[in-house]
Structures are given as structure tokens and as C-alpha cells.
C-alpha positions in Angstrom: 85.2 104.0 122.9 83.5 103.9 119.6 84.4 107.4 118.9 88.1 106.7 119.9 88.1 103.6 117.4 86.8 105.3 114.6 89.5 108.2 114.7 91.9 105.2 115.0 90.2 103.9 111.7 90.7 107.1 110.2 94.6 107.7 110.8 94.7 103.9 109.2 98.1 103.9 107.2 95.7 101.4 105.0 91.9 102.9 104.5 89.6 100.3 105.6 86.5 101.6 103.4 85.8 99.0 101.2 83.5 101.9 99.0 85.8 104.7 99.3 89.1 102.4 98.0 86.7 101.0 95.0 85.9 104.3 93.9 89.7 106.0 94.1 90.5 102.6 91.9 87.8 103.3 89.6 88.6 106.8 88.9 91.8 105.9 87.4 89.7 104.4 83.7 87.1 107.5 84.2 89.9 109.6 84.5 91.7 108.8 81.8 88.8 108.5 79.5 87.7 112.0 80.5 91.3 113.0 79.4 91.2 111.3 76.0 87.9 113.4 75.5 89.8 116.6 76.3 92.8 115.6 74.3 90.6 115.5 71.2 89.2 119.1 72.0 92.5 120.1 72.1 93.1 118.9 69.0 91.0 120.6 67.6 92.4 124.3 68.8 95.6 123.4 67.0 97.7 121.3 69.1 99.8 118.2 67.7 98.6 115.1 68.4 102.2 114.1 69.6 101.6 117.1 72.3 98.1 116.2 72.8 99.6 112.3 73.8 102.1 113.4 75.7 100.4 115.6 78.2 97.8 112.5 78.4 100.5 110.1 79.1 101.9 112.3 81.9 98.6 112.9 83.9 97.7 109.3 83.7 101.3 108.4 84.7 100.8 111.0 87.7 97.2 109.7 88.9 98.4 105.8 88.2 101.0 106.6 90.8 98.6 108.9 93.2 95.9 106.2 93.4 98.0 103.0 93.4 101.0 104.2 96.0 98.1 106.0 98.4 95.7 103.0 98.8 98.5 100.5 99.3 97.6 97.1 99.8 96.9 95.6 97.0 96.9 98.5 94.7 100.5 99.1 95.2 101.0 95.7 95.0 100.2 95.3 91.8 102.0 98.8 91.0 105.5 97.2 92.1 104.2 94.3 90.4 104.0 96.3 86.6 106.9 98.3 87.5 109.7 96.1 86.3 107.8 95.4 83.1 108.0 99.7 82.8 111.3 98.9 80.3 109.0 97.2 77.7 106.8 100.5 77.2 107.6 102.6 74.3 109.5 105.1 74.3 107.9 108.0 73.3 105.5 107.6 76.1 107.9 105.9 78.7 109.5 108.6 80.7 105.6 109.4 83.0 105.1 105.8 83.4 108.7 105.0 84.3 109.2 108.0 87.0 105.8 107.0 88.0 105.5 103.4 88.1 109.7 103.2 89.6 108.3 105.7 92.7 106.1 102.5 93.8 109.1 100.3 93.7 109.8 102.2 97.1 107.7 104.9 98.7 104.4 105.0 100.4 103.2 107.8 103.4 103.8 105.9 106.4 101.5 105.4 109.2 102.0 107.1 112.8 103.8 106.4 115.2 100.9 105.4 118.1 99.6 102.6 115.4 103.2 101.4 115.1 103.5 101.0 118.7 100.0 99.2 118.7 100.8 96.6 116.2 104.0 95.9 118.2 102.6 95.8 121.5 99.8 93.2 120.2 102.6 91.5 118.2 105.5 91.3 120.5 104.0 91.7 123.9 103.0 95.0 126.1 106.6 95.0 126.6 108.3 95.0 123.1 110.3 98.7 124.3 112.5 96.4 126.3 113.4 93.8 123.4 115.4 97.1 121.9 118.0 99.3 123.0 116.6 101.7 121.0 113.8 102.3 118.4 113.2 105.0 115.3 109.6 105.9 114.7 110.2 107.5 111.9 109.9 105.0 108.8 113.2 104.1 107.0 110.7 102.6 104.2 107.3 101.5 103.3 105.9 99.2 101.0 103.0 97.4 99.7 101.5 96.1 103.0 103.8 97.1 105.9 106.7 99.8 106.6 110.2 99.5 107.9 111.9 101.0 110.8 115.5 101.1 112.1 116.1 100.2 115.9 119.0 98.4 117.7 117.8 95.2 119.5 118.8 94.7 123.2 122.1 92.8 122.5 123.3 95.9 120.5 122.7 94.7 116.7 121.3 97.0 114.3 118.3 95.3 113.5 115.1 96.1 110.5 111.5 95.8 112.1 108.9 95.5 109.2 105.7 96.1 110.9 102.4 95.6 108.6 99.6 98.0 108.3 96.4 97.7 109.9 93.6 96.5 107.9 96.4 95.0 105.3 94.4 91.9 104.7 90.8 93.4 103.6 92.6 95.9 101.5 94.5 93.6 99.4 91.5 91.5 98.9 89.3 94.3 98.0 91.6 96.1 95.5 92.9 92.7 93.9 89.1 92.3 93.5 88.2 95.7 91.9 91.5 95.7 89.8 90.4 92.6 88.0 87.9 94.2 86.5 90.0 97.0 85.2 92.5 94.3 83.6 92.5 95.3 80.2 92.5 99.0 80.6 95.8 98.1 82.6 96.8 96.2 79.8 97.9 99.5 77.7 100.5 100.1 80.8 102.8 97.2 80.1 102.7 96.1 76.3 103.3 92.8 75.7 103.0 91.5 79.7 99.3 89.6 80.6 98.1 91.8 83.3 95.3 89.0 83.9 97.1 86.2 84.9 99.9 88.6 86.8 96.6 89.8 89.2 94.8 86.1 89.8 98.7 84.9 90.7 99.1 88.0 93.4 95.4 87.2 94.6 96.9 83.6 95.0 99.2 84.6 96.6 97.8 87.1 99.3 97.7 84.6 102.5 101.8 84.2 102.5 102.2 87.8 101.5 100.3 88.6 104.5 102.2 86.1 106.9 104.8 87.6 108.1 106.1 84.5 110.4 106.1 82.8 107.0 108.3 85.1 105.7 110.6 84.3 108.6 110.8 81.0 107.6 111.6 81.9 104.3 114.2 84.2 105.1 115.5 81.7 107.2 115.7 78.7 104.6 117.4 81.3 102.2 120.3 82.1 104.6 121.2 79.1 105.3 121.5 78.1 101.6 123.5 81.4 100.4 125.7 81.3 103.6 129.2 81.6 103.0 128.5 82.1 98.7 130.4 85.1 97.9 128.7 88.1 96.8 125.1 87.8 98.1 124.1 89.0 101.3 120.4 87.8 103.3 120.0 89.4 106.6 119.5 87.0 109.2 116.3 86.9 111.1 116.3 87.5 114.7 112.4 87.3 116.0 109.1 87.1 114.0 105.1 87.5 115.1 102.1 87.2 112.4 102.1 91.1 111.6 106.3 91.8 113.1 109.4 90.3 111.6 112.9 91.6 112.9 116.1 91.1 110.8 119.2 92.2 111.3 120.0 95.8 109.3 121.9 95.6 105.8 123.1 99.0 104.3 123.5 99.1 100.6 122.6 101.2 97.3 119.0 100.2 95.9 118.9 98.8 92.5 116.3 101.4 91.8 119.6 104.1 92.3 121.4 102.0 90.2 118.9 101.9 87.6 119.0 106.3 87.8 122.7 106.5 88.2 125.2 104.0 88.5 128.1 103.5 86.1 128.6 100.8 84.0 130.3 98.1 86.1 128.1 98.9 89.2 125.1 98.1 86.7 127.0 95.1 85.1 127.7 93.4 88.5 124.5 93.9 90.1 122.7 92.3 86.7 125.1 89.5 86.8 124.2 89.1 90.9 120.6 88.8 90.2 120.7 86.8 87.6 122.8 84.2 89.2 120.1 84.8 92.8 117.7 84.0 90.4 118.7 80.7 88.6 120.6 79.2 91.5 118.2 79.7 94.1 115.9 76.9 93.0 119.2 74.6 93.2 120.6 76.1 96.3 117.8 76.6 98.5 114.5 74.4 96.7 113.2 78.1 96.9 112.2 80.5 94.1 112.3 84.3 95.1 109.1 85.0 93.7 108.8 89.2 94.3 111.6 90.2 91.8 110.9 94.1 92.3 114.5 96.6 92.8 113.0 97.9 95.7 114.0 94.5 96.9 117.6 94.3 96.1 120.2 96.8 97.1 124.1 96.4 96.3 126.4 96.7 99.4 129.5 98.9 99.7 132.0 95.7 99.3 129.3 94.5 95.9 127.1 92.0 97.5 123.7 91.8 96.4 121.4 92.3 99.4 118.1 90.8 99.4 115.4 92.0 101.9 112.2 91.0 101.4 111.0 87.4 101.3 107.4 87.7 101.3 106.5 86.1 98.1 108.4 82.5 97.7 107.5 79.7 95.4 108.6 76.2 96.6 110.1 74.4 94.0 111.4 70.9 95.6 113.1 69.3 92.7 114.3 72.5 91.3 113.9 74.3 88.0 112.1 71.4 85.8 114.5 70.1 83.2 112.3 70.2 80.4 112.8 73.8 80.3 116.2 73.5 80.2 115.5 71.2 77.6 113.3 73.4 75.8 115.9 76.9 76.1 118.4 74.3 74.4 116.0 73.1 71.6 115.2 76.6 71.1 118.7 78.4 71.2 119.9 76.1 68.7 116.6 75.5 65.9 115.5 72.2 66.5 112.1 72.9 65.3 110.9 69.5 65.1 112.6 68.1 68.8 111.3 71.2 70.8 107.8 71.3 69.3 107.2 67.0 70.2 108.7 68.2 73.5 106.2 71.3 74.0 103.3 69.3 73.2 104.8 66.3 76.0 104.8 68.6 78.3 101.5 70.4 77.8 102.7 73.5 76.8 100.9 73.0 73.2 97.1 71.9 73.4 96.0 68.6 71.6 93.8 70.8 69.0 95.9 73.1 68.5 97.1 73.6 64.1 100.5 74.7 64.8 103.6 74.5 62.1 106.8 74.2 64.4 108.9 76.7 62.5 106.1 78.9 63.7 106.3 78.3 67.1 110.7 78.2 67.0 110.2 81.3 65.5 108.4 82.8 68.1 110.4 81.6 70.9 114.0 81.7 69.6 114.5 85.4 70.0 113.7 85.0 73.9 117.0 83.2 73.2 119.0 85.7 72.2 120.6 86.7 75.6 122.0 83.0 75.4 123.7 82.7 71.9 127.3 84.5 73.1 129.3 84.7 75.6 128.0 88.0 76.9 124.2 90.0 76.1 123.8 93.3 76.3 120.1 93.6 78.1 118.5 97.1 77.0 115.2 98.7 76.8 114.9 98.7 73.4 115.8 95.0 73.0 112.6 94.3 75.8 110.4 96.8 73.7 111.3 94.6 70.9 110.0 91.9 72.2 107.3 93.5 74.0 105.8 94.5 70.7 106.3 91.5 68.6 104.1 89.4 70.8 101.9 92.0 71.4 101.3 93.4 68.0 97.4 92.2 67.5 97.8 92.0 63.7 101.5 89.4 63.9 102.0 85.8 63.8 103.9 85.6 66.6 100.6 87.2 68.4 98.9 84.1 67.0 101.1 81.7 67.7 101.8 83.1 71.5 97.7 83.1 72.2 97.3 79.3 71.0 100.2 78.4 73.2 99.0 77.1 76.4 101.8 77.8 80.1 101.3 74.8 82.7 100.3 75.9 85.8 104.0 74.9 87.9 105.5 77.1 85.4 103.3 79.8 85.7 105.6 81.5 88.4 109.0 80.8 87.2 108.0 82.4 83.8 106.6 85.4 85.9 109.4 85.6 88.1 112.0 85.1 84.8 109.9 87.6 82.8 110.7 90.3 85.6 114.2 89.5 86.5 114.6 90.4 82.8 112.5 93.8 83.2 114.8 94.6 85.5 118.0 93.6 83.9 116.7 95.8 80.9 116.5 98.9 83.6 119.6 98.3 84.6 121.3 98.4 81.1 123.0 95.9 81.8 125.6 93.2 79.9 126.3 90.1 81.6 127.9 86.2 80.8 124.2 85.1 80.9 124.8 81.9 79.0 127.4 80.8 81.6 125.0 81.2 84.6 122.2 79.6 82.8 124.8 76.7 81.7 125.8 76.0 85.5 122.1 76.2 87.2 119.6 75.3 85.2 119.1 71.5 84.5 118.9 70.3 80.8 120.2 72.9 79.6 123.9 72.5 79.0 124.9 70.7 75.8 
């Protein structure tokens, strides 16, 4: 029996060695130090610096993607997690990190078929084959902690079962632990983005990510708010379990194809989709979508936007707070005095801290900028432009951003906003942001 178990353990989709998944985390920082010190020997034989990065920059790209998308759990996790921020790296060393970092928006190696069938059986009962009509065992997709497969249910719907991986739980809280104390070397992945913070809030997390009957319920609340609002699409859930959640099947292209190939109005509408999914939501269904990845969006043949995953959600009861609104407004139109009494009201500025508030307006009024017209144009190079004015060690606007303080219930919404964005940039998109922003968030409109 023991024998038996272990080989079970070792066809895991999720390794359950607590040792072996520390030391495939860890060899991502030895690795790439060990490359730097060949990059300089390199030098040294005559090869450009600019070659020298370049070839660094791919073969850490390649083993980030090797060691995060393999372990799973929360490795990958966090991978999906830094992959929308992959439009504020520069360019001259994007194009590794974005190929690999936009491959763990989506894939993972599934796990077999007899370990499907055992988490189902202990989920839905020994007799879960007569629930469907019909079952795939191949994987449609994977993710961070569980994959999908396609199968009809018995009353002849198509139907999306997302099973989750064996052993789900210890890995995410092992590699959430390990990757905190890599934070800073993960830090020069996403310029401009606080990896910290981004890794406590997943660890935070990690108990509703790995409740999948929760994620019923949030599915649940989330259809009935966007039924019958034209142009989004949330498959309905038709039976849940712990570790099983069933959901009727949505077809559609994932944003992540969109991002690679579509044309300009296919990218415009799917930015203006998601951006109204985003802001509305709070209003709509008290609920903010808190996993804003594009391996969680898809657009449908007739141009809905299809959301599909409902794992992470942050309850916000009385919506988007105003003073934000408040604060976008103040911002937007250079009322440094009004926006920096109301930063310090609402504990977004310390009681010590020496601040002058042109300072701070000037800091925050180009986050603006996608709100002064009627349309914005989101690109990559605006988001590295941003990226590297806060994160530029030797600017003000470093200064001023480090002696700011973010209230804890705003933590999320400024994750969740800061993402959205990432992937708005990805998708090159131009969109009437001001008008959206105008109709759902409170305190903002003039």
C-alpha cells in the first residue's frame, strides 16, 4: 500500500517535496548569478555588452518560465501574477520576459488521467461518470492550482469541470514562503511594480484560492449581477465540491491571442469590456474581480467578454470608496492643495511625513492621463514611462512614492487597477476611459 501511495505521490501533477520545490525556486537567483559571472567572461573575449545582456535576459526569461510554470502552485501563481505587469519592462530586454512570463498566463503539464478520476470520485461521489454524458481526460487547460476539462453533463449541456491538483494547498504555502525571500531579486522582473506587498496579498489570499465551493459562490453572485448587461458573458455554475466546480462551457478567443494578434477594434473592444468589468463590478455585484490575468478573459464570437475564473474576489459592500473618486478628480484637474488635505484625511499620507503637495500632484497626475480626453491610447511605452519614473532610485517621484503610505482596503483595488492597466497596455489598446470611469466610480464625476 505504501509502495502504491508513493508512486501516486510521484505522478503528483503538484510535487509534494517541500525540499525538492525550495531548491528548484532557489536555483532561479543562483542561476542567474552564475550567468552574470559568465556574461562578464564573455566580455572579456570581445562580445558587446548589449549581446552579452541579451543572451542573459533570454536564459533567465527561459528558466523563470521552466521553474515557475513546472512547480505550479504558488510559483505559477505568482508568475500569472507578474505577467500583466510584463508591459512595464523595458524594451530592449522585454521580448524573453514577455514570451516567457505570457506562457504562464495559460499553460502548465497536466496531471493524469487516474488522479483526475480520483479527485472526482472523492469530490463528487464513486459515481461522478454517471453525472456526465460524457467526459474528456485530456485537459482543455491548466492553471495555477487546478486544470480544466471539457465533458457534457447528463442533461446534454456542455459543461467546464476545473478539478484542483493534489497536494495544491502545501505547495502554494511552501513556494509563497520561499518566494518571499527571493522578493527583491524578483523585483528587477517588473520595474516599477512592489513584488513584496503583491506576494504577502496572494499568501492572504491562499484559503479562497484554494476553495473551490467559494468560487461557486462567487461565480454565482457575479451572474446574477451581469445577467442580461450586454456584452459580458459569466458561465453559469451548475455543481461545486471543495476541490470540483462545474460550469457550463463558454467558447471564445483568449485575450492573451488578442494581445499576439488581433486587429485594432478586436483589441479596442475587448479593452473597453474590461475596463467597464472592472469599474462596474464593485457597483453591480458588491464584488471586485480580484485575479485580473488574460488567461481569464476570452472574447466570444458575437464580442462578449467571457470571464472564467472567479477564484480570487475581494468583497467590497459599499462599492469603490468615494474618496478615490474624489482623489482621481482632485488629481486630473491640479488641485494640489484639496487633494493633498484629502490624502492625509484619509491616511494615505503619514502624520510625519515633510511633503510639499505640488510634489505629491506631481507624482500622481500622470496616472491621470488616461482620463484627461475623451479617448487614451494605452501602450507599452506609456506603462514603461511610468514604470520608470517611480522606479528610478535617484527621482523625486521615487521619493515622494516611498513616503506615501496605501490603506490597507485599498490595497487590492490599487492591485487589481494597476493590472487591468498592464493588460490594457498589452492589448494596445484606445478606449473612452473617462466615460466609464465617469459612470461607475463614485466621486468622481464633476
Amino acid at each position: 500500500m505504501t509502495d502504491s501511495r508513493n508512486a501516486e505521490d510521484r505522478e503528483a501533477a503538484i510535487p509534494r517535496n517541500g525540499a525538492a520545490r525550495t531548491a528548484k525556486l532557489a536555483s532561479i537567483p543562483l542561476g542567474i548569478a552564475g550567468r552574470a559571472v559568465g556574461g562578464w567572461g564573455r566580455r572579456l573575449t570581445g562580445q558587446s555588452a548589449e549581446e552579452v545582456n541579451a543572451t542573459l535576459s533570454a536564459k533567465a526569461a527561459e528558466q523563470l518560465f521552466e521553474v515557475l510554470g513546472t512547480l505550479k502552485g504558488g510559483a505559477m501563481k505568482f508568475g500569472q501574477a507578474l505577467s500583466v505587469f510584463e508591459a512595464a519592462v523595458p524594451d530592449e530586454m522585454a521580448k524573453p520576459y514577455r514570451e516567457a512570463l505570457t506562457k504562464l498566463q495559460a499553460a502548465a503539464p497536466p496531471m493524469p488521467a487516474r488522479q483526475t478520476h480520483r479527485v472526482l470520485a472523492e469530490q463528487l461521489g464513486r459515481t461522478w461518470k454517471q453525472r456526465f454524458a460524457a467526459f474528456d481526460d485530456e485537459p482543455a487547460a491548466s492553471a495555477s492550482i487546478g486544470q480544466v476539462h471539457r465533458a457534457t453533463w447528463h442533461d446534454g449541456r456542455e459543461v467546464a469541470v476545473k478539478v484542483q491538483y493534489p497536494g495544491a494547498d502545501d505547495a502554494l504555502r511552501s513556494d509563497l514562503r520561499q518566494l518571499q525571500r527571493f522578493s527583491r531579486l524578483f523585483q528587477a522582473f517588473v520595474p516599477g511594480t512592489e513584488v513584496k506587498p503583491l506576494l504577502a496579498e496572494l499568501a492572504e489570499r491562499m484559503n479562497e484560492e484554494l476553495d473551490y465551493q467559494a468560487e461557486a459562490q462567487n461565480q454565482r453572485a457575479f451572474v446574477k449581477a451581469f445577467e442580461g448587461v450586454s456584452g459580458f458573458l459569466i458561465p453559469r455554475v451548475v455543481a461545486s465540491a471543495p476541490k470540483v466546480v462545474v460550469t457550463e462551457w463558454a467558447t471564445g478567443t483568449p485575450l492573451s491571442k488578442i494581445i499576439a494578434s488581433g486587429d485594432k477594434e478586436t483589441r479596442d473592444r475587448a479593452g473597453r469590456l474590461l475596463t467597464e468589468f472592472h469599474y462596474s463590478s464593485p457597483e453591480r455585484a458588491r464584488l471586485l474581480h480580484s485575479d485580473p490575468h488574460p488567461g481569464n478573459f476570452m472574447l466570444t464570437a458575437d464580442g462578449r467578454l467571457c470571464v472564467i475564473d472567479f477564484g480570487g474576489v475581494s468583497r467590497l459592500p459599499e462599492g469603490i470608496p468615494q474618496h478615490l473618486g474624489e482623489m482621481t478628480r482632485l488629481a486630473l484637474d491640479g488641485e494640489s492643495a484639496k487633494l493633498m488635505q484629502l490624502l492625509r484625511e484619509s491616511g494615505f499620507i503619514r502624520g510625519d511625513a515633510d511633503l510639499r503637495a505640488d510634489d505629491v500632484l506631481a507624482y500622481l497626475a500622470p496616472f491621470t492621463e488616461p482620463l484627461a480626453g475623451d479617448t487614451f491610447h494605452f501602450t507599452r511605452r506609456w506603462m514603461q514611462r511610468q514604470a520608470g519614473r517611480v522606479g528610478d532610485t535617484r527621482g523625486r517621484d521615487f521619493r515622494i512614492g516611498r513616503s506615501l503610505n496605501l490603506p490597507p482596503e485599498y490595497l487590492m483595488i490599487h492591485r487589481v487597477t494597476a493590472g487591468s492597466t498592464g493588460i490594457l497596455c498589452q492589448l494596445d489598446a484606445e478606449i473612452p476611459a473617462r466615460a466609464i470611469v465617469e459612470r461607475w466610480q463614485p466621486g468622481f464625476a464633476a
